[in-house]
C-alpha positions as CSV (number, residue, x, y, z in Angstrom):
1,X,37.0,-41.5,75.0
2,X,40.1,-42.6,75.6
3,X,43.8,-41.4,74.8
4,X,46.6,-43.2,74.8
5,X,48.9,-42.7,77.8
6,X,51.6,-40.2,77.1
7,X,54.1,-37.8,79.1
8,X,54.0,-35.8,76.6
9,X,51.6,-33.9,75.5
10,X,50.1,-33.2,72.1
11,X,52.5,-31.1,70.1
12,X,50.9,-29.9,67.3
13,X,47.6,-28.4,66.3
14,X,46.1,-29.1,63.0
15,X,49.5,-30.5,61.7
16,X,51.0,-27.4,62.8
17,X,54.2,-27.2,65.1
18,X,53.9,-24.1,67.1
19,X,56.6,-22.1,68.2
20,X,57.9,-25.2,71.5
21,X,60.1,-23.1,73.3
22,X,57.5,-21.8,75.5
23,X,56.5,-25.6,75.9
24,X,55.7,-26.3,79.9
25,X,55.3,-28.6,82.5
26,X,52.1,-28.6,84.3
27,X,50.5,-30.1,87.4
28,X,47.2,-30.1,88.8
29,X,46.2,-30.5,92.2
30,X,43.3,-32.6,92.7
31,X,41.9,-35.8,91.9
32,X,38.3,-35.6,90.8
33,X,36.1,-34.7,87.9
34,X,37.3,-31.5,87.6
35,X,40.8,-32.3,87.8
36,X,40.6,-35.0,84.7
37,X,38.7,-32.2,82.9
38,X,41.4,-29.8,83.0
39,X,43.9,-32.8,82.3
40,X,41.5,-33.7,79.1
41,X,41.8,-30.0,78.3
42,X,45.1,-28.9,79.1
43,X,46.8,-32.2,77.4
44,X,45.4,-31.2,73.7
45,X,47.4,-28.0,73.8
46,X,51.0,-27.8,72.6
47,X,52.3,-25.2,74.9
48,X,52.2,-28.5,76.8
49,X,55.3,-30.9,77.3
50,X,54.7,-32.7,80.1
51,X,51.1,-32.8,82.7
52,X,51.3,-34.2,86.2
53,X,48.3,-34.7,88.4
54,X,48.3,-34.9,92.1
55,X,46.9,-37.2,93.4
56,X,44.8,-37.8,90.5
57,X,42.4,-40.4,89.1
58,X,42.1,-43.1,87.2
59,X,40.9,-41.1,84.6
60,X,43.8,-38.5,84.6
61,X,46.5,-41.5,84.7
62,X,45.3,-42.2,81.0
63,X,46.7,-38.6,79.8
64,X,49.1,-37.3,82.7
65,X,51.7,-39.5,85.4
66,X,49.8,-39.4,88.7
67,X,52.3,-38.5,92.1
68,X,50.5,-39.7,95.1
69,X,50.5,-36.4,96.9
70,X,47.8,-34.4,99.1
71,X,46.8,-31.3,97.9
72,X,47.5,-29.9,101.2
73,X,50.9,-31.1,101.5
74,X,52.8,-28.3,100.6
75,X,56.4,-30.0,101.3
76,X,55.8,-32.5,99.0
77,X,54.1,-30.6,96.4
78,X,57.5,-28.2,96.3
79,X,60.4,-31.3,96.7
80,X,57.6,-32.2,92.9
81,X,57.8,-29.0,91.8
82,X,61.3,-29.1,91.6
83,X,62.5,-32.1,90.5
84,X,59.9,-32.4,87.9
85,X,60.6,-28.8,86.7
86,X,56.9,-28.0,86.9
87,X,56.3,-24.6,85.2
88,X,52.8,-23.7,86.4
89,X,50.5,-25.6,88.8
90,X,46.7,-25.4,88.6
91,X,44.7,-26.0,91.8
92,X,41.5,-27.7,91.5
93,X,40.1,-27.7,94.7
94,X,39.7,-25.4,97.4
95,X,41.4,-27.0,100.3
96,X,45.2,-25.8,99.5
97,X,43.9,-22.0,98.6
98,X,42.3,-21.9,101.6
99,X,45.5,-22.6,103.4
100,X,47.4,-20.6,101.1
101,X,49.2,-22.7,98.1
102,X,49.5,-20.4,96.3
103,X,51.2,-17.5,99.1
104,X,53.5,-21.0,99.9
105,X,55.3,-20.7,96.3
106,X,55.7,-16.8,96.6
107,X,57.1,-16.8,99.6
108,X,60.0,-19.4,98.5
109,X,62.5,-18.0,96.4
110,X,63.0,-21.5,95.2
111,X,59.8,-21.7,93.6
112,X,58.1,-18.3,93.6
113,X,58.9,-18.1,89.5
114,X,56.6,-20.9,89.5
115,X,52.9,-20.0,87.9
116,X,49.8,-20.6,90.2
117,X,46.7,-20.6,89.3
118,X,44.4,-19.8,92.1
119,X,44.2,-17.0,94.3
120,X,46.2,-16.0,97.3
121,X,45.0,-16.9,100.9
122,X,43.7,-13.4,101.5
123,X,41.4,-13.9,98.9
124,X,40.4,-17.6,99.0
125,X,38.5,-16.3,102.2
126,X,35.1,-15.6,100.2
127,X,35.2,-19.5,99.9
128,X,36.5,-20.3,103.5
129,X,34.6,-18.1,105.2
130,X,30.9,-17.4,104.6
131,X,30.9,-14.4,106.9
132,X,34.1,-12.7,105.2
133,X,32.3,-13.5,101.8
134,X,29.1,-11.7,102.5
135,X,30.8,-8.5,103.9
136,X,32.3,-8.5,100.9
137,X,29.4,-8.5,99.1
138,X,27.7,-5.8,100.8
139,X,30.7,-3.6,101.1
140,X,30.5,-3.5,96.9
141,X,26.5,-3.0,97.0
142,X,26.4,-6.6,94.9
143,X,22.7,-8.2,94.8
144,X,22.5,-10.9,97.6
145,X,20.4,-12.6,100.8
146,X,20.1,-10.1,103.8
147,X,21.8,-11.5,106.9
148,X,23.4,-12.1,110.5
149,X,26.2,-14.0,111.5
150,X,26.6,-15.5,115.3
151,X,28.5,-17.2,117.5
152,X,28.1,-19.6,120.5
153,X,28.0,-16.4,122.5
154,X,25.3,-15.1,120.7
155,X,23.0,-17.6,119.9
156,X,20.3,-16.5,121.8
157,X,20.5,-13.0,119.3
158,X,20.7,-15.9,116.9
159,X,17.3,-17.3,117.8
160,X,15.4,-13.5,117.7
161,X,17.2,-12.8,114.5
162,X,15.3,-16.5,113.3
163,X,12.1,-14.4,114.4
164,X,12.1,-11.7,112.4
165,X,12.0,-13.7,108.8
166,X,9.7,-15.8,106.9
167,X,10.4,-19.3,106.2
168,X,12.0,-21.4,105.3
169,X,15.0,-20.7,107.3
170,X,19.0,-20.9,106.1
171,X,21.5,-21.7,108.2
172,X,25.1,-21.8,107.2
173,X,28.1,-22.8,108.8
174,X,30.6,-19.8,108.2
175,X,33.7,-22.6,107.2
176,X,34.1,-25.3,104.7
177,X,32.2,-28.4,105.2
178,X,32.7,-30.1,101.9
179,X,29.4,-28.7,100.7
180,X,27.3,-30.1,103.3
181,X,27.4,-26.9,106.0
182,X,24.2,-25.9,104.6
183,X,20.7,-26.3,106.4
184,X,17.2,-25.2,105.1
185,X,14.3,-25.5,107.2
186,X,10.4,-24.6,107.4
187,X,9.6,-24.7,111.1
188,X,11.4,-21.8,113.5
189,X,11.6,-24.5,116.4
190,X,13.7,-26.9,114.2
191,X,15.3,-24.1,113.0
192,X,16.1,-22.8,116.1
193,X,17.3,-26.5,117.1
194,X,20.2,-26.6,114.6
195,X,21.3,-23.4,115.3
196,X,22.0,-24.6,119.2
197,X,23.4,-28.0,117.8
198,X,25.6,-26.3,114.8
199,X,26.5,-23.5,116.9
200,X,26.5,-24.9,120.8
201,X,27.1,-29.1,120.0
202,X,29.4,-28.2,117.1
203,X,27.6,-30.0,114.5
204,X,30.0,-29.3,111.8
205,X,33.1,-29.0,113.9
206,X,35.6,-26.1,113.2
207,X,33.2,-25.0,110.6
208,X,30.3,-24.3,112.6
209,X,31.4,-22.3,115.2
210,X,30.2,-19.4,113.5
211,X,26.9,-19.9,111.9
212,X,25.6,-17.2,109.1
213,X,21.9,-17.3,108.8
214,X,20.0,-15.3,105.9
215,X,16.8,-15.1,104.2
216,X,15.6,-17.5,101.5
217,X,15.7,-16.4,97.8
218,X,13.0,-18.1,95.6
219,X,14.1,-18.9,92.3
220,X,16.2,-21.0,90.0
221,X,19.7,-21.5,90.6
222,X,22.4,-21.2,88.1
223,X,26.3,-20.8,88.1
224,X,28.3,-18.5,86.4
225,X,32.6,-18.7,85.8
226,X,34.8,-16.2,85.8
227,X,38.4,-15.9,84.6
228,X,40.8,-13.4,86.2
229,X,44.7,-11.9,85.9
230,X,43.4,-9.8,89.3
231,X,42.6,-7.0,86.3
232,X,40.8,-8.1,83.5
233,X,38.5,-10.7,83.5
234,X,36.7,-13.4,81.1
235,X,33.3,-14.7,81.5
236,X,33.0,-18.7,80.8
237,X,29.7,-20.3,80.0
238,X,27.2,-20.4,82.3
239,X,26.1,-24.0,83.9
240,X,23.2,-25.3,86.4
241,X,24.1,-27.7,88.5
242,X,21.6,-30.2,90.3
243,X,23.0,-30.7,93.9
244,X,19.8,-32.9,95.9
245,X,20.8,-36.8,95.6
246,X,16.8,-37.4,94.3
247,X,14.7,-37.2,91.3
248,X,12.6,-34.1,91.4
249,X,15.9,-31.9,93.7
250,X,14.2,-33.6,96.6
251,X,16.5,-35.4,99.4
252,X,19.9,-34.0,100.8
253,X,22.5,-32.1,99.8
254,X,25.3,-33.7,97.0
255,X,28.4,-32.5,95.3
256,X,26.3,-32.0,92.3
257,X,24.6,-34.9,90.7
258,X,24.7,-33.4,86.9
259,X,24.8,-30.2,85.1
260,X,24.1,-28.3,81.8
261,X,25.5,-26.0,79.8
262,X,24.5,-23.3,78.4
263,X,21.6,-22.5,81.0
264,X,18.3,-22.3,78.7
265,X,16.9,-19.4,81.1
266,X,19.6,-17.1,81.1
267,X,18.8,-14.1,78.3
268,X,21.4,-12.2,76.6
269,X,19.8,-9.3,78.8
270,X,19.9,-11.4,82.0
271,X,23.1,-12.2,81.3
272,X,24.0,-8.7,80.8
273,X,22.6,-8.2,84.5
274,X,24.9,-10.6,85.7
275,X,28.3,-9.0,84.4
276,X,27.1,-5.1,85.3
277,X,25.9,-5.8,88.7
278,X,27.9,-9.2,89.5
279,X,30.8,-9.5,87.7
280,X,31.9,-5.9,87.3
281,X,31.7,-5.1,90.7
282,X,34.0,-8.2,91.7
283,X,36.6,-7.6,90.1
284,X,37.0,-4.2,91.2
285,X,36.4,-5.4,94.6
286,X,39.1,-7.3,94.5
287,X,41.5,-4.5,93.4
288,X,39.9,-1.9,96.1
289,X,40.1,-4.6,98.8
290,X,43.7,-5.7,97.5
291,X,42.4,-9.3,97.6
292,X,45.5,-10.7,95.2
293,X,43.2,-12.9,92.8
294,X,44.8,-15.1,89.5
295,X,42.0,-17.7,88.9
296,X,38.8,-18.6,88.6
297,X,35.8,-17.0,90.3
298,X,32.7,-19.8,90.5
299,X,29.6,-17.0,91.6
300,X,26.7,-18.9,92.5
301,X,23.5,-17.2,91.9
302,X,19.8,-17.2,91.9
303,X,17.2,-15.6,89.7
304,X,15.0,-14.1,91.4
305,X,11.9,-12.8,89.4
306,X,14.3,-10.8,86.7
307,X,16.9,-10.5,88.4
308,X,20.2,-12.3,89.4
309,X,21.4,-11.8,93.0
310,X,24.6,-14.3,94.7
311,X,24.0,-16.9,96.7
312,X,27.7,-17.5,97.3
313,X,31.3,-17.4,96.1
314,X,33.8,-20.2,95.5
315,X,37.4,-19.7,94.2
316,X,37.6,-22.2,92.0
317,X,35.6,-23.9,88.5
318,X,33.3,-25.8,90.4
319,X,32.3,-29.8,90.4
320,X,30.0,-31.1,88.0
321,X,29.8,-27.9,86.0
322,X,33.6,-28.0,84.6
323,X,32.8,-31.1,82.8
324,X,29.9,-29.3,80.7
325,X,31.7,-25.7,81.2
326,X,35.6,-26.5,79.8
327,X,34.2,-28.9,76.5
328,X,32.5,-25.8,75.1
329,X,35.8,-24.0,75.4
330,X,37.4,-23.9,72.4
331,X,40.6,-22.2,73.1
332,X,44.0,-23.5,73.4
333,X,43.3,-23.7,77.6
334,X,46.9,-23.3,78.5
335,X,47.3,-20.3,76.2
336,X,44.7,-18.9,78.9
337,X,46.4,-20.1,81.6
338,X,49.8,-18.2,80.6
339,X,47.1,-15.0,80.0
340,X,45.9,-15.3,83.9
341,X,49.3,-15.5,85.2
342,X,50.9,-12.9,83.3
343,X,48.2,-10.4,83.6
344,X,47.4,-10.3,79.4
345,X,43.9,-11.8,79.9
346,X,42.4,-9.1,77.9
347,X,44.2,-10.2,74.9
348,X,42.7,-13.6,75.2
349,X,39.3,-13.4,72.8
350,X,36.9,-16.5,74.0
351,X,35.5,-18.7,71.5
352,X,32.7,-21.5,72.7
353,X,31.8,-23.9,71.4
354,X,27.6,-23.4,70.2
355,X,26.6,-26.7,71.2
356,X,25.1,-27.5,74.5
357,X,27.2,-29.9,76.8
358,X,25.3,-32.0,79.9
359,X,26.9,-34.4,82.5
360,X,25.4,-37.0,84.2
361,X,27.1,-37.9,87.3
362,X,27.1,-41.8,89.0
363,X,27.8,-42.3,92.2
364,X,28.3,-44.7,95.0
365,X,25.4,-46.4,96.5
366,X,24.4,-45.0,99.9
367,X,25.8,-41.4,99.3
368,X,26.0,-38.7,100.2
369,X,26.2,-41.2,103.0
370,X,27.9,-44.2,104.0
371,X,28.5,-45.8,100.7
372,X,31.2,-49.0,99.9
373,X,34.9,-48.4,97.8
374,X,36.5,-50.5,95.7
375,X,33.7,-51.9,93.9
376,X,34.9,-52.8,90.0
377,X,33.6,-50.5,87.1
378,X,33.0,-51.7,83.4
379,X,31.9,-51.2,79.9
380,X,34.1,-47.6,80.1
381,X,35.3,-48.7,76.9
382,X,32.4,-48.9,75.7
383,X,31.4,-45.8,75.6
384,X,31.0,-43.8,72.5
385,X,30.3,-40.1,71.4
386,X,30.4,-39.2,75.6
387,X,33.3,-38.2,77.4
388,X,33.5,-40.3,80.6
389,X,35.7,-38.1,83.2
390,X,36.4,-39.8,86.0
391,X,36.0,-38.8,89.8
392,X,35.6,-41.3,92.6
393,X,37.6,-43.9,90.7
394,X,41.1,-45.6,91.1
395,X,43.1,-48.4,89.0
396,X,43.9,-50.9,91.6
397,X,45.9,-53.9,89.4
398,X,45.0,-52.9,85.9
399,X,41.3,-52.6,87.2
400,X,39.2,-48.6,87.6
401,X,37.6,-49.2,90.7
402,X,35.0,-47.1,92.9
403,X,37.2,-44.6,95.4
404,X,34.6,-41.7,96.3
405,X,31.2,-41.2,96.6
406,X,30.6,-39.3,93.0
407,X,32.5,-41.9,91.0
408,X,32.3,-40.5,87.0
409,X,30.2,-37.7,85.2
410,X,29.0,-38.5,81.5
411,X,29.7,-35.8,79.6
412,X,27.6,-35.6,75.9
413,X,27.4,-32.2,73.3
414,X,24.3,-31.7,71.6
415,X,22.3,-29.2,69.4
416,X,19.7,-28.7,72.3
417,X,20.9,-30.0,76.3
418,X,17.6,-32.9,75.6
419,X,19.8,-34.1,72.6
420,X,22.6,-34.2,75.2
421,X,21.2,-35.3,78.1
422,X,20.4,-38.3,75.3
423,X,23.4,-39.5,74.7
424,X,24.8,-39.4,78.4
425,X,21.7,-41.7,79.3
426,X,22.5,-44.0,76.4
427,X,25.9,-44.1,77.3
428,X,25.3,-45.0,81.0
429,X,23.5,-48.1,80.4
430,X,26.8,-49.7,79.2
431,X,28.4,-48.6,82.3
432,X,28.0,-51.0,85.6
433,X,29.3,-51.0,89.2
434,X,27.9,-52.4,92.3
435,X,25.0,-50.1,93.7
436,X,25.9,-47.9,91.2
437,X,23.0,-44.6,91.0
438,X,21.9,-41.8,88.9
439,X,19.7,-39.5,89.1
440,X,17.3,-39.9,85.8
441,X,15.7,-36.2,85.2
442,X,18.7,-33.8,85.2
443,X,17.8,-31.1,83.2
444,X,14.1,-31.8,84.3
445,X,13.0,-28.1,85.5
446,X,14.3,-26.4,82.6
């Protein structure tokens, strides 16, 4: 699908001029799937007049004006800010909450009138640290994996703690490592082995020098998406992602190779269990421990028998699921936006959309690994009744070319996720870049 490149955005709904003085300028921070998602979504509304990405896509320059900018550059990001007369800024990833984005425009009086969505530093510690995220949870009685954490001091602790659970074994490095700090093994002696090479031969760097290790939860995995003003909250759709680069959720550990929306598995009662002993308890964490939260909460759970317990927090929509999870939105997004920001969330009434949404997700050759760039991508045009966000991809000379390892996510509705799933295959065939690779069963195991 594509739009035709604009600064402005849309400015009427349904032939309908709304009321422009609250009309805004927006950027997003980020530059991958998720990122052109929210530019897809936030450029419909009319409440917006002009979007900015940074650094964006390939995808995003279609609908928004790309700044090359890091997300982490916080200089740059304000010198933007200002001359661009950005009203609000939406952070994608979490790399510049970690390090405190959004504490960076309230502490400026130049730009602390500025909205950001995504919480403050203090808070964006359930994603950055492991450690910090399961005290948390255990502080507010919420359902989760018993554990320990240690420390190159206290590895040898580590390795009796190993002894006293069943396999297999999980290992976590208490920082961020772009989604690949996490280990599960069957055999104590290998398990025991990582621990001394994430812990004593600092496997993962800065992120490993604390290592939490817990006991395995059998079940299926699922993710569920929180709004918040830091008081009320909205619960989005839920989504399973599939994060193993093979057929059958065998081989290692990806951003997330597809995902479906809504998840077939998850009751109206089980869903029930999720807000009363998940979600509930949360948020009003988050008010007892005065963690200052306006954003997203991704939970990442598991079902275990009946029952959902959390496998982890992030602070922000997470990456393949936003391209199933924002389509079914059917809300003006930036009317939610303003609601987060200005604490009115609970006037906001949801609406989503009945249909189920799935992504398919293609990606480099050789990744997670060592994989090649700048490899040309066609037959985009091509592509009809899917949505084709971009990720991994860049114009270079007029040309979308391969930049990342997860390169686009074909995004399809349908009345069931097969009829879905469907259409995304169809539309993939037309696609074509070098080594390009999919995996060919999402949605297989429900």
């Amino acid at each position: 699908m594509h739009c035709i490149k604009t600064l402005i955005c849309h400015s009427h709904v349904n032939g309908n001029l709304r009321n422009t003085h609250t009309r805004m300028n927006i950027l997003i921070l980020g530059s991958g799937g998720r990122e052109h998602t929210f530019a897809w979504k936030i450029a419909q509304s009319p409440l917006c007049k002009h979007l900015f990405v940074a650094p964006g896509n390939s995808g995003t320059a279609e609908i928004a004006t790309n700044v090359t900018i890091g997300v982490t550059d916080f200089k740059a990001i304000k010198a933007l800010v200002l001359d661009k007369h950005i009203d609000m800024v939406v952070v994608g990833p979490e790399d510049p909450l970690v390090h405190g984005v959004h504490d960076f425009f309230l502490n400026d009086a130049a730009i602390k009138h500025v909205s950001v969505i995504g919480p403050q530093k203090a808070a964006a510690q359930l994603e950055g640290s492991k450690e910090f995220a399961k005290e948390f949870l255990f502080r507010h009685n919420i359902p989760t994996a018993a554990y320990e954490s240690f420390t190159k001091e206290t590895v040898e602790q580590g390795y009796a703690f190993l002894e006293t659970l069943n396999p297999p074994y999980v290992l976590k490095a208490d920082g961020l490592a772009a989604g690949k700090g996490v280990v599960i093994l069957n055999d104590l002696n290998e398990a025991k082995a990582e621990l001394k090479s994430m812990l004593v031969d600092s496997k993962f760097g800065q992120a490993s020098t604390k290592v939490v290790i817990e006991e395995f939860l059998d079940g299926i995995e699922l993710s569920c998406f929180v709004l918040t003003d830091g008081k009320h909250y909205k619960i989005l759709p839920t989504a399973k992602d599939y994060k193993r680069i093979g057929e059958g959720d065998t081989g290692l550990n990806t951003g997330g190779m597809g995902a479906v929306s809504p998840v077939p598995f998850a009751t109206d009662e089980f869903l029930n269990k999720i807000e009363e002993r998940i979600v509930k308890p949360t948020i009003t964490g988050f008010k007892k421990d005065n963690l200052p939260y306006v954003g997203f909460v991704f939970i990442g759970l598991i079902k275990v028998g009946d029952d959902p317990k959390v496998i982890e927090y992030n602070v922000r929509m997470g990456d393949p699921e936003t391209e199933v999870v924002l389509p079914r939105l059917k809300n003006d997004f930036v009317d939610i936006l303003q609601a987060m920001s200005n604490g009115t969330l609970d006037k906001i009434n949801i609406e989503i959309d009945e249909r189920a949404a799935t992504t398919i997700m293609l990606v480099s050759g050789g990744y997670p690994e060592d994989y090649e760039k700048g490899k040309e991508i066609t037959g985009i045009d091509t592509i009809e009744d899917s949505i084709a966000f971009h990720a991994g991809a860049q114009l270079k000379n007029g040309v979308v070319v391969t930049s990342g390892g997860r390169v686009m996510a074909i995004t399809s509705y349908g009345n069931t996720y097969q009829e879905a799933i469907k259409k995304s295959y169809q539309n993939i065939v037309k696609l074509h870049f070098d080594k390009m690779y999919y995996r060919k069963d999402i949605g297989f195991d429900l």
